[in-house]
Backbone bond lengths (Angstrom), bond angles and torsions (degrees), N, CA, C in turn:
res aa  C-N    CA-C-N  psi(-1)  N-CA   C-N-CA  omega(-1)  CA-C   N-CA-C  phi
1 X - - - 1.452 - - 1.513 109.92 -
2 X 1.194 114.86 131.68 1.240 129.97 166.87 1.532 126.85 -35.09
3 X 1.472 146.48 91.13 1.608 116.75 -152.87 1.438 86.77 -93.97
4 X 1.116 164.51 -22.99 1.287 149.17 146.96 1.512 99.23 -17.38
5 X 1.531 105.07 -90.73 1.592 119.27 -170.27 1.729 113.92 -21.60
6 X 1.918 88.78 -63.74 1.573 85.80 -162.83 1.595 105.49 -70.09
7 X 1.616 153.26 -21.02 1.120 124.08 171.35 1.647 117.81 -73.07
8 X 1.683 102.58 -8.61 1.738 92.22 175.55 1.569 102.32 -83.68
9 X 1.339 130.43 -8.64 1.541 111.94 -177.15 1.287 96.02 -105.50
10 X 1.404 137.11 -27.84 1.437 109.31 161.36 1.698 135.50 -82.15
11 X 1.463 120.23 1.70 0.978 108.16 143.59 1.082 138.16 -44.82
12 X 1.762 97.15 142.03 1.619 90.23 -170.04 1.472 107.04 -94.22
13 X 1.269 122.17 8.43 1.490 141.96 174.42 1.648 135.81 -87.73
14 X 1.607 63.36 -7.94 1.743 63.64 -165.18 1.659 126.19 -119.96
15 X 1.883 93.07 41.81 1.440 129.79 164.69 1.729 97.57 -69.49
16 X 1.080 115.83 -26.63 1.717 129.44 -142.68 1.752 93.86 -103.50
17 X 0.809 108.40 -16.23 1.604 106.81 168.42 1.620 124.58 -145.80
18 X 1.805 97.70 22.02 1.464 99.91 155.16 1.566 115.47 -72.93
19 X 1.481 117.77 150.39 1.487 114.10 154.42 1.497 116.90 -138.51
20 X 1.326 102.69 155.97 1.399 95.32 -175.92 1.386 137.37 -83.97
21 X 1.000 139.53 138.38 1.757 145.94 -155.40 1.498 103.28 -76.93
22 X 1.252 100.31 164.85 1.584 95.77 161.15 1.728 106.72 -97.04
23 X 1.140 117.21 144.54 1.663 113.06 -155.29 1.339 99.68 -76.70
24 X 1.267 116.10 -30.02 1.565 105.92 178.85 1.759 136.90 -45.69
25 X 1.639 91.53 -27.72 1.799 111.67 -150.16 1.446 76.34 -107.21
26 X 0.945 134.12 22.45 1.719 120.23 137.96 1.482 115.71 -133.96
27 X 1.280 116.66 16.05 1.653 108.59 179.67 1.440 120.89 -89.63
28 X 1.750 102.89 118.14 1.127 128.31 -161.73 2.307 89.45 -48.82
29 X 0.875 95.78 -85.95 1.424 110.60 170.11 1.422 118.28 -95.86
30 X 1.342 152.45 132.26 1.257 135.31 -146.20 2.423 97.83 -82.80
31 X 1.556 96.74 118.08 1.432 82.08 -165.71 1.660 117.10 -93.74
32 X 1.139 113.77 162.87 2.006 93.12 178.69 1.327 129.53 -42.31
33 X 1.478 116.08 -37.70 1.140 132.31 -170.60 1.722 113.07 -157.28
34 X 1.687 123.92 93.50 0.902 126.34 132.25 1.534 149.93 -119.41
35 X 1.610 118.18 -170.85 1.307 116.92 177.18 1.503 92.30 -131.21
36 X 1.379 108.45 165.46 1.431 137.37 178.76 1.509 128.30 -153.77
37 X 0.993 137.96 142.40 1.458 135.11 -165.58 1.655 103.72 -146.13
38 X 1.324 124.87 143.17 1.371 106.11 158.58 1.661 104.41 -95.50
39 X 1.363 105.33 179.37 1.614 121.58 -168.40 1.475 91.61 -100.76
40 X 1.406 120.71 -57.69 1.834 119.99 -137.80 1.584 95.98 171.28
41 X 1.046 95.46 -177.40 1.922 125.31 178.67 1.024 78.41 -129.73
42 X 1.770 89.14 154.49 1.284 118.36 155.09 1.694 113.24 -155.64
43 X 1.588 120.42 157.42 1.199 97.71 161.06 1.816 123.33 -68.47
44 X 1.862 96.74 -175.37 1.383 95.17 176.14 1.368 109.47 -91.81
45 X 1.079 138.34 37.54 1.660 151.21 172.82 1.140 90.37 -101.77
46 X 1.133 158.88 -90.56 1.676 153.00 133.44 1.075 124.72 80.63
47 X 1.612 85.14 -76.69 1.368 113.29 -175.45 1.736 150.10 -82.43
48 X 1.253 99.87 78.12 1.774 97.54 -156.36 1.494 101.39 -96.23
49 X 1.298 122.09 38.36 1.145 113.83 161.55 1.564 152.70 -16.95
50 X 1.619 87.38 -66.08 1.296 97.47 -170.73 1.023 120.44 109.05
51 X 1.643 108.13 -53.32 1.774 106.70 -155.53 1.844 120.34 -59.80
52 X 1.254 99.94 141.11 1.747 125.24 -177.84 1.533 85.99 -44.31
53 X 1.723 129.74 120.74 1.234 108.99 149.87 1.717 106.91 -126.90
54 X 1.353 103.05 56.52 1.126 104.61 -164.24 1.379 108.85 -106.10
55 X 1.662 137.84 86.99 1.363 133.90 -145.03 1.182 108.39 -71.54
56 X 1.679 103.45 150.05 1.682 109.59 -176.64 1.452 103.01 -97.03
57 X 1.761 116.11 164.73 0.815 123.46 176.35 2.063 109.18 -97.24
58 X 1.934 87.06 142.12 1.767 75.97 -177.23 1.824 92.17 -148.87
59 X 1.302 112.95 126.27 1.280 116.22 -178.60 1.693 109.50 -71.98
60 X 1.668 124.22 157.98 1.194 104.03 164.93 1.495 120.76 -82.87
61 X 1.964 111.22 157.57 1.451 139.32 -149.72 1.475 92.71 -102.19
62 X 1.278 138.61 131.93 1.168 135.73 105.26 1.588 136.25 -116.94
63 X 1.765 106.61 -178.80 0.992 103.38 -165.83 1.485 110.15 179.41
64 X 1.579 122.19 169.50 1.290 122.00 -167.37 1.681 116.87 -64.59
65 X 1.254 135.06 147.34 1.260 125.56 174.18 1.658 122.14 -56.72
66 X 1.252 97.44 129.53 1.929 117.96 -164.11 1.259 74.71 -71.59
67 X 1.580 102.60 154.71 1.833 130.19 149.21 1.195 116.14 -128.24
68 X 0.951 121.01 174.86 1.595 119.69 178.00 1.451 121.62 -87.76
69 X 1.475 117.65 153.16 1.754 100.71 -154.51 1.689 83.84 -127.09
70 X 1.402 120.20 167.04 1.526 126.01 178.93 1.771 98.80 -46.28
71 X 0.944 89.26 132.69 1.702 97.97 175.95 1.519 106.49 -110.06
72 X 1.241 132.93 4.58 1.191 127.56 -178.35 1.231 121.51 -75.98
73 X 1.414 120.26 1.06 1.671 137.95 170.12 1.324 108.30 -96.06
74 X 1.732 135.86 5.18 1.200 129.66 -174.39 1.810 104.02 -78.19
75 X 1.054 126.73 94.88 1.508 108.88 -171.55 2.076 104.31 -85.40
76 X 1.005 89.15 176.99 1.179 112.13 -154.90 2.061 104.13 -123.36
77 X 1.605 90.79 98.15 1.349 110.65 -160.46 1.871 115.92 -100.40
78 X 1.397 94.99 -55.33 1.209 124.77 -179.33 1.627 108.45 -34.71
79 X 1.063 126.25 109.06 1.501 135.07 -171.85 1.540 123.54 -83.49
80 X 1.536 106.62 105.09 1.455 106.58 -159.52 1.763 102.02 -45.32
81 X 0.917 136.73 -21.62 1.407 130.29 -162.26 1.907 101.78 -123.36
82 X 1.336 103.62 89.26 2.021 101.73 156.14 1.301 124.40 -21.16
83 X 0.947 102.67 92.41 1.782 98.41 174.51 1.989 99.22 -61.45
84 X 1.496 99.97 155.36 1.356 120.35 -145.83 1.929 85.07 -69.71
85 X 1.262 123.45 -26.82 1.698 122.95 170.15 1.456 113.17 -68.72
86 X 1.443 117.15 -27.55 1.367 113.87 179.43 1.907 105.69 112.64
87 X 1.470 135.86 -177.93 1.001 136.46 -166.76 1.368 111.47 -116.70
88 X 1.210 121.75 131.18 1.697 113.80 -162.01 1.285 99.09 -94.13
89 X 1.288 109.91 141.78 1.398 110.45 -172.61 1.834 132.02 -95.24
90 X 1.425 136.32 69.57 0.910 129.97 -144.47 1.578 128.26 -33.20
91 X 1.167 132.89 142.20 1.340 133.58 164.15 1.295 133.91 -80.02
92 X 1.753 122.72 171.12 1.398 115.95 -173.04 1.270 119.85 -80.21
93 X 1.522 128.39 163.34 1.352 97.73 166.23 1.662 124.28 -133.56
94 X 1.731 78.61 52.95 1.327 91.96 170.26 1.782 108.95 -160.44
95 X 1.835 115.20 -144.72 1.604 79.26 -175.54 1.826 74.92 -174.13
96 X 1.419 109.23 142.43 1.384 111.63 160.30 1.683 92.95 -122.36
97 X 1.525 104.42 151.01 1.302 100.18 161.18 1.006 127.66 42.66
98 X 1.620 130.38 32.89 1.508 145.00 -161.24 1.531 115.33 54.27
99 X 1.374 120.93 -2.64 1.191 118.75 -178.49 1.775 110.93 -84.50
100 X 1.372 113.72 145.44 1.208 108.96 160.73 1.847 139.31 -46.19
101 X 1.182 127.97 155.73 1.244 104.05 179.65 1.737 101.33 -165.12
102 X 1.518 121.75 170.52 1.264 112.81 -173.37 1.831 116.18 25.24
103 X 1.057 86.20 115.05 1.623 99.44 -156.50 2.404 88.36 -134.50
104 X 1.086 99.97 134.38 1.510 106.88 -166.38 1.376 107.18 -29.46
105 X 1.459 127.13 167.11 1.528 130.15 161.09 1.500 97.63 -79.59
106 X 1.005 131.86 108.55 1.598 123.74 177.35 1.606 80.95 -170.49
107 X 1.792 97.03 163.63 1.681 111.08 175.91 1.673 107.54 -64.90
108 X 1.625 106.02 -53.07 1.518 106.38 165.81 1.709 115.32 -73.55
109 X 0.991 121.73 63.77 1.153 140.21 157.57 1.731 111.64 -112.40
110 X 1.527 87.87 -49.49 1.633 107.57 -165.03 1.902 88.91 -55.55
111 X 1.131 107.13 -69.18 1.264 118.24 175.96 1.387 123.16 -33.27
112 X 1.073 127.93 -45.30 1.360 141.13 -171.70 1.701 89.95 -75.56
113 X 1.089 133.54 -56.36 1.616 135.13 163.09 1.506 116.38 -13.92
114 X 1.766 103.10 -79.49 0.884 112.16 -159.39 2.138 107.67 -74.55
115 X 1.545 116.38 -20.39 1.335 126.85 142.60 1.584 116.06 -18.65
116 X 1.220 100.52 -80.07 1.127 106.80 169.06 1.433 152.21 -46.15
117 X 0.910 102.81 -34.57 1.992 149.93 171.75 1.817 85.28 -62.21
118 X 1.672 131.39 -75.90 0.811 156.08 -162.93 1.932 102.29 -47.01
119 X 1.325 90.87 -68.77 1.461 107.11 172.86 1.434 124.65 -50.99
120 X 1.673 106.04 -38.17 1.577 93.90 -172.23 1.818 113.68 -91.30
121 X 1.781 114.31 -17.03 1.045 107.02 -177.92 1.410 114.44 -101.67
122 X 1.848 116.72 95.66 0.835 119.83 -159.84 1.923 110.72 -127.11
123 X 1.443 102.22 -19.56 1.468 122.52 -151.52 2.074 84.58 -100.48
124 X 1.868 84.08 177.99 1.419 109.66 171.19 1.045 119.96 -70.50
125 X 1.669 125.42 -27.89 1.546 122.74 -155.28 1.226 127.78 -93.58
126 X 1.004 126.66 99.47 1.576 132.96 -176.44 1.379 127.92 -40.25
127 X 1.386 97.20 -32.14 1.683 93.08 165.17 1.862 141.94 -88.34
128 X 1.978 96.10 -15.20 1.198 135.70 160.75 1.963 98.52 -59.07
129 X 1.511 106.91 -49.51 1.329 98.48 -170.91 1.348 130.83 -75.62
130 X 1.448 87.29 -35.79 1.372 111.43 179.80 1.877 122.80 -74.40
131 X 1.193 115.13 -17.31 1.480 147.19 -167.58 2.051 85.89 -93.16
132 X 1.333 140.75 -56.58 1.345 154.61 -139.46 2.035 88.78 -99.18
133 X 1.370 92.92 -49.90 1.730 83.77 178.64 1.183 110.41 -96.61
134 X 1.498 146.27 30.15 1.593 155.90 123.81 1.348 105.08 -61.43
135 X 1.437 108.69 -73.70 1.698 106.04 171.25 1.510 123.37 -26.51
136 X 1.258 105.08 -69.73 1.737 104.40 -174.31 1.627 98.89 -79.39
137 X 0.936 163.10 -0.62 1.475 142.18 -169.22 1.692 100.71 -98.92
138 X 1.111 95.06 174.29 1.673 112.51 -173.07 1.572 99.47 -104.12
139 X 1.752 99.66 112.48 1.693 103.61 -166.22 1.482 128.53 -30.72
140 X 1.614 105.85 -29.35 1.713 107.39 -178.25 1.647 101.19 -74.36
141 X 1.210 116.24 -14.83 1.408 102.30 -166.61 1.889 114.72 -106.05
142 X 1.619 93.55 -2.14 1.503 114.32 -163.74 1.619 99.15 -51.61
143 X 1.074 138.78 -46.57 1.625 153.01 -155.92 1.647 102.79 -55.48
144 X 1.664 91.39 -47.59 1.408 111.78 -176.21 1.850 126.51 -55.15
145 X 1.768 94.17 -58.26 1.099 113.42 -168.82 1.839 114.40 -77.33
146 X 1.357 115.48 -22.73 1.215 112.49 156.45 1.185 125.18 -73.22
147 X 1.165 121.60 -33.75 1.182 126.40 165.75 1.791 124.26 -47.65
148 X 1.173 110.14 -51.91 1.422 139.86 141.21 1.582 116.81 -23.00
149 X 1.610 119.41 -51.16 1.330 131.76 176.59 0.932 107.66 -86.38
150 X 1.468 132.95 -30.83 1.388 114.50 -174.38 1.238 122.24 -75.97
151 X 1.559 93.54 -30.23 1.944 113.54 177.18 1.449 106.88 -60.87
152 X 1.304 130.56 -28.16 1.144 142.83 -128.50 1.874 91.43 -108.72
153 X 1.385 106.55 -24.00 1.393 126.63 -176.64 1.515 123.07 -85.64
154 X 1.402 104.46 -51.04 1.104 121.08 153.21 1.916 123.67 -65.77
155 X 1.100 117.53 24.44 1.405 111.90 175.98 1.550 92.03 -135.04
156 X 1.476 113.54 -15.38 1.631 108.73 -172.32 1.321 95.48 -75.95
157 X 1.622 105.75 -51.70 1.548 110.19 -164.54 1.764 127.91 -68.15
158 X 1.527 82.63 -2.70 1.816 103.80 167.59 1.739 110.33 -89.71
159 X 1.134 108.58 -47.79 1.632 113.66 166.96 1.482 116.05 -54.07
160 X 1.307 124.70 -52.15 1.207 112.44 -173.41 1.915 104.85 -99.44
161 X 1.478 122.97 20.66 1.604 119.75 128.60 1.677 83.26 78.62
162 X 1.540 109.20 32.85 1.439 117.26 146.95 1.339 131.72 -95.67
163 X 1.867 144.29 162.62 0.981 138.58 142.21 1.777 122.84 -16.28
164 X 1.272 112.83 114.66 1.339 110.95 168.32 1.549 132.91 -50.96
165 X 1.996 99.33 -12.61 1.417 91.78 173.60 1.686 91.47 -157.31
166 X 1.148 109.95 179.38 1.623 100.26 -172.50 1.487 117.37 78.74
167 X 1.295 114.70 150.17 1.200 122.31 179.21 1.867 119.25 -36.45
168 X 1.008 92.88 151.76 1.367 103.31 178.29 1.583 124.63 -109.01
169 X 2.076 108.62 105.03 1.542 85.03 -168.69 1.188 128.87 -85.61
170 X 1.306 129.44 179.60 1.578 131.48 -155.74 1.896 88.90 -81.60
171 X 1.561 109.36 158.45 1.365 137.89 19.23 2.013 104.37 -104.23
172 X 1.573 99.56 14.20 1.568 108.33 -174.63 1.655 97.75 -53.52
173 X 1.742 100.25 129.16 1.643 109.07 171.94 1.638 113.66 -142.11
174 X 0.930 101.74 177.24 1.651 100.13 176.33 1.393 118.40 -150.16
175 X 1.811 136.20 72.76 1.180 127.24 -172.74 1.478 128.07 -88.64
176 X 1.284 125.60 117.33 1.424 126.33 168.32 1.575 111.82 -86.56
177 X 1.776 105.29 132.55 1.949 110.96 167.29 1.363 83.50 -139.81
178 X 1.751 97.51 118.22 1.442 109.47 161.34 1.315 121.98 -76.39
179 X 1.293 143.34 122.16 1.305 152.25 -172.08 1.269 128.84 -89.34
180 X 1.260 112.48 -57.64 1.805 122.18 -173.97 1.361 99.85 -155.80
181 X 1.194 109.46 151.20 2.118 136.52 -174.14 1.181 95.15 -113.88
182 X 1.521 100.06 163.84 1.713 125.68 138.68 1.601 100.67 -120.86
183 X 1.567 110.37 174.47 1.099 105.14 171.77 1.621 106.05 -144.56
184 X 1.228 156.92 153.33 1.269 167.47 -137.71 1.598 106.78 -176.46
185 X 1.002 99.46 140.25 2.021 108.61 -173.91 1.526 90.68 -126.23
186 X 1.062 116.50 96.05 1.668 110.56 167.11 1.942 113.42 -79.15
187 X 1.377 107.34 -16.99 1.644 92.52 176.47 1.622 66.00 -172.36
188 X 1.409 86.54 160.77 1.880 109.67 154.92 0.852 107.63 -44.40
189 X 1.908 96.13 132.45 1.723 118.41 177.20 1.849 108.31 35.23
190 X 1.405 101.78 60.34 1.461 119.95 -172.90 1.854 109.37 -164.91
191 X 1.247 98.77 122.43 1.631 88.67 -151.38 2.121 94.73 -146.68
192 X 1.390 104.85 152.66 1.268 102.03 -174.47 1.491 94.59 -136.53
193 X 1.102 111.31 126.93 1.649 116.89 -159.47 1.710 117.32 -137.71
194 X 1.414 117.18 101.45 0.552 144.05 155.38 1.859 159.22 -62.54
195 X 1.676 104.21 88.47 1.783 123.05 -139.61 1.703 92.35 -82.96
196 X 1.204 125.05 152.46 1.239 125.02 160.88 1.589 103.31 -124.34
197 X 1.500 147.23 99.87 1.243 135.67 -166.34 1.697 107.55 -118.82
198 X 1.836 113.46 148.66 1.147 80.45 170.64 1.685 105.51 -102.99
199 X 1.557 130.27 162.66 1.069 126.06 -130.41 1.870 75.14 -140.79
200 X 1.251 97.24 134.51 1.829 115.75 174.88 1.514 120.47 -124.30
201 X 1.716 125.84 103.02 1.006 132.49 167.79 0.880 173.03 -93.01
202 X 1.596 126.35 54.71 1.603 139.19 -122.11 1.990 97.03 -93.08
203 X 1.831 101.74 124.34 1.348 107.75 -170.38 2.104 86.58 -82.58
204 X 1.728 80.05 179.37 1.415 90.68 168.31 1.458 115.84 -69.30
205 X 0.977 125.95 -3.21 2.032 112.53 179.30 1.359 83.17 -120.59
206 X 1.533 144.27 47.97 1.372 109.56 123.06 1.930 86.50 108.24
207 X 1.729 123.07 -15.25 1.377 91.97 -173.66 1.815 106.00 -102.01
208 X 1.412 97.24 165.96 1.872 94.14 -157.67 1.746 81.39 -125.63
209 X 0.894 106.81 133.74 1.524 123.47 171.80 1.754 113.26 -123.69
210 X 1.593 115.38 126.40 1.656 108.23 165.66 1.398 111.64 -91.44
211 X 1.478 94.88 171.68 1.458 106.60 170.61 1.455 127.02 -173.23
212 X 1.013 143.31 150.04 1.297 167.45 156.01 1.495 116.50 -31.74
213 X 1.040 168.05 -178.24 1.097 168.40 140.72 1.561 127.93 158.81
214 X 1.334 124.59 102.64 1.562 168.06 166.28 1.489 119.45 -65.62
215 X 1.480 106.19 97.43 1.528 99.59 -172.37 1.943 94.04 -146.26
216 X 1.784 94.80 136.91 1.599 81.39 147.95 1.602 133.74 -154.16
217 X 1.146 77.74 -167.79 1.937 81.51 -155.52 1.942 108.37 -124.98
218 X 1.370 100.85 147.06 1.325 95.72 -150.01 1.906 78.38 -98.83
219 X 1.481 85.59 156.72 2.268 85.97 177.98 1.169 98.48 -164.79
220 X 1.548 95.03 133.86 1.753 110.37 -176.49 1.676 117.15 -105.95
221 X 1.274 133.46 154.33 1.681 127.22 169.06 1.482 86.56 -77.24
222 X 1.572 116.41 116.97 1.461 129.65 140.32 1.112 136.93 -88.46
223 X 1.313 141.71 128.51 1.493 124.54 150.25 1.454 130.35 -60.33
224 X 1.179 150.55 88.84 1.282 148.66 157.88 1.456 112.79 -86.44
225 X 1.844 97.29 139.02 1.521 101.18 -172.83 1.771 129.20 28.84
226 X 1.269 93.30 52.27 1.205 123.57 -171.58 1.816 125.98 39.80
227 X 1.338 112.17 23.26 1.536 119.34 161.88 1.402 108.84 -112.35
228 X 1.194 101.47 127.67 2.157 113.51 171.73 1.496 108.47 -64.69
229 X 1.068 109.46 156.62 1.281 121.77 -175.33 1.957 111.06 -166.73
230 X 1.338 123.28 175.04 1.379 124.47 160.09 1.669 101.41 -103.08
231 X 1.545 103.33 156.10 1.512 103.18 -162.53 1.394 91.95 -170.46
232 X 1.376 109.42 129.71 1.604 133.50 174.97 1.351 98.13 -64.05
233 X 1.772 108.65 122.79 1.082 122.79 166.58 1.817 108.12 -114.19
234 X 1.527 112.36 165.90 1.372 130.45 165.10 1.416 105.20 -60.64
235 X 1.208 90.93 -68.49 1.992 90.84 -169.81 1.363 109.49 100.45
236 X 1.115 122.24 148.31 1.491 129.80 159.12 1.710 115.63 -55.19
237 X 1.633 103.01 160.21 1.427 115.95 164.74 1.823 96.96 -61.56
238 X 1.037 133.50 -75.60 1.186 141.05 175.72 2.046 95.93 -15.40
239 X 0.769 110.52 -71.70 1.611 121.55 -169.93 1.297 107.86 -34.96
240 X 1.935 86.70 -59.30 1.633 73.92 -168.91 1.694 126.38 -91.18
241 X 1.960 93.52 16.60 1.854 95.57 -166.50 1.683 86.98 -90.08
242 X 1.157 116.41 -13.58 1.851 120.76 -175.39 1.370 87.91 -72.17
243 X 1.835 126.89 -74.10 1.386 124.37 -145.34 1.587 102.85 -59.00
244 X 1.267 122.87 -38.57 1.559 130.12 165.79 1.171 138.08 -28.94
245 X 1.798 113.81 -61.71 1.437 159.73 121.19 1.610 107.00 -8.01
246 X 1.070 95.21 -92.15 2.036 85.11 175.19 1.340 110.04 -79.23
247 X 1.506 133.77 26.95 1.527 99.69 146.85 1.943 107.85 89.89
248 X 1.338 122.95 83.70 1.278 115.35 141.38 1.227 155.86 -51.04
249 X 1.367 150.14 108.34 1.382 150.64 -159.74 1.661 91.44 -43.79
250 X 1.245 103.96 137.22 1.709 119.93 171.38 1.320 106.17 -80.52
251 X 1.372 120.35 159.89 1.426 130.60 157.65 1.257 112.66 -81.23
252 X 1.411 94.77 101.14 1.761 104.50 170.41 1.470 107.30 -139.12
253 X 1.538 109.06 155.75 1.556 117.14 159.94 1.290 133.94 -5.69
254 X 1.534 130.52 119.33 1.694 97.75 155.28 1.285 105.52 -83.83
255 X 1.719 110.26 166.10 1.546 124.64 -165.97 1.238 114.84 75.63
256 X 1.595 116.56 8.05 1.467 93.50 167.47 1.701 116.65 -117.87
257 X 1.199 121.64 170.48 1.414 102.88 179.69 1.259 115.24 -48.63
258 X 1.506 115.07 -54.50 1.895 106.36 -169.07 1.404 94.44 -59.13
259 X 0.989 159.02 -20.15 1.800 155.46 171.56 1.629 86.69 -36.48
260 X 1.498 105.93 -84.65 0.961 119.97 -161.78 1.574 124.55 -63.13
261 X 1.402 115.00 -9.67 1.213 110.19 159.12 1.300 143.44 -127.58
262 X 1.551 100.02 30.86 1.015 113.55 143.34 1.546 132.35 -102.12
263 X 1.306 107.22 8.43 1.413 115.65 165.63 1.519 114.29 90.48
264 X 1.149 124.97 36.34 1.599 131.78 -154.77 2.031 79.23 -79.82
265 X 0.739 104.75 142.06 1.678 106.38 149.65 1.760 121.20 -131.30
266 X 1.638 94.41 137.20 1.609 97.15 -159.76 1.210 108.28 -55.28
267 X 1.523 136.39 175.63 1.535 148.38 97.82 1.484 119.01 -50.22
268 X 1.616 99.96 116.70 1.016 98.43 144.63 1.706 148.44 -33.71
269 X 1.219 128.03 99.32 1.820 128.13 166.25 1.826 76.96 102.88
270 X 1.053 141.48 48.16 1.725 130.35 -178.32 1.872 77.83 -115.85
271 X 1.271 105.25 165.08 1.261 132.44 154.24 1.680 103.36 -55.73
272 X 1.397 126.09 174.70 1.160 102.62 -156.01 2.021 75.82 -177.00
């Protein structure tokens, strides 16, 4: 955990000098419905993170158009009640390009997906991003979702007060730690999933800003080239006038009441 971060989110002061982002210039992948807030500045002395920001390489994916496969094997894992450690999030069990992949038929599967999704689009490079949201999307929708990443690249690299194209010079960074979900089953092996991460932003002169940021993304069990998997879909107008309609969990704090009532549920080993 961040010790910068965590005394700016447990201040109890420091409602008074949050402001709000424009949601775009942190969207991991652009999602149906999020919010974002920053916390504070800080310097880069600050920051003892840790986190890997060392980007992977991932060629672009194609492949035959996914359909939907019997979903009546999706079991249903996810434990209405957080245990007081948080919910461990299953892994893939397999791997393209160092990336995760086929990840269990289970609801926290879906989750563990979109985790992932979270984690890898973190950097400047448009083709790194764009290559990561081909991978996870559901082939009919692939056109979309890179498209989505690339935009998504170009708004980072405006936030952190880099070149729009071309290398990016140091100390400019971009860290995602996903923290706590919701989860929603709109139909069998059909799931609306909801990331709360906290999000770390070091400009080109050196200033690092945290933040909050709540987005989600709708993901279906597909078959492609005949192995199932979870996979970022578009979704219907219908989908997304419902997810709208009832209301997405906000990006807020854990430990604070709105945490808790909006229903965030932890990750396991997350900052907290």
């Amino acid at each position: 955990m961040r010790n910068g971060m965590s005394s700016r989110i447990n201040d109890s002061t420091g409602e008074s000098r949050t402001t709000l982002l424009r949601v775009g210039v942190l969207a991991l992948i652009a999602a149906l419905v999020a919010t974002a807030v920053w916390l504070g500045a800080r310097g880069r002395t600050d920051d003892n993170s840790g986190a890997d920001k060392t980007p992977r390489d991932s060629s672009s994916q194609t492949g035959q158009q996914g359909r939907n496969v019997s979903v009546d094997q999706v079991d249903q894992v996810a434990p209405e009640a957080a245990p007081p450690d948080g919910v461990v999030i299953p892994t893939g069990a397999d791997q393209v390009d160092g990336y995760p992949t086929q990840f269990p038929q289970t609801d926290l599967g879906a989750v563990a997906l979109q985790v992932e999704v979270a984690k890898a689009q973190v950097g400047f490079d448009y083709d790194q991003a764009g290559a990561v949201a081909g991978l996870y999307a559901n082939p009919e929708d692939r056109a979309v979702f890179e498209q989505r990443a690339r935009d998504a690249v170009a708004l980072r690299r405006q936030q952190a007060g880099v070149p729009k194209e071309g290398d990016v010079p140091p100390p400019a960074s971009y860290a995602v730690t996903p923290i706590a979900y919701t989860l929603e089953e709109l139909d069998p092996g059909y799931y609306a999933v909801n990331l709360l991460s906290y999000v770390t932003l070091t400009t080109a002169n050196g200033n690092v800003s945290d933040g909050l940021y709540a987005g989600t993304q709708l993901l279906r069990w597909v078959e492609v080239d005949g192995v199932g998997d979870w996979r970022l879909v578009q979704g219907s107008t219908a989908d997304s006038e419902h997810l709208v309609s009832t209301g997405q969990p906000k990006a807020v704090a854990p430990g604070t009441p709105q945490y808790k009532q909006a229903g965030w549920t932890p990750i396991n080993g997350a900052p907290q």
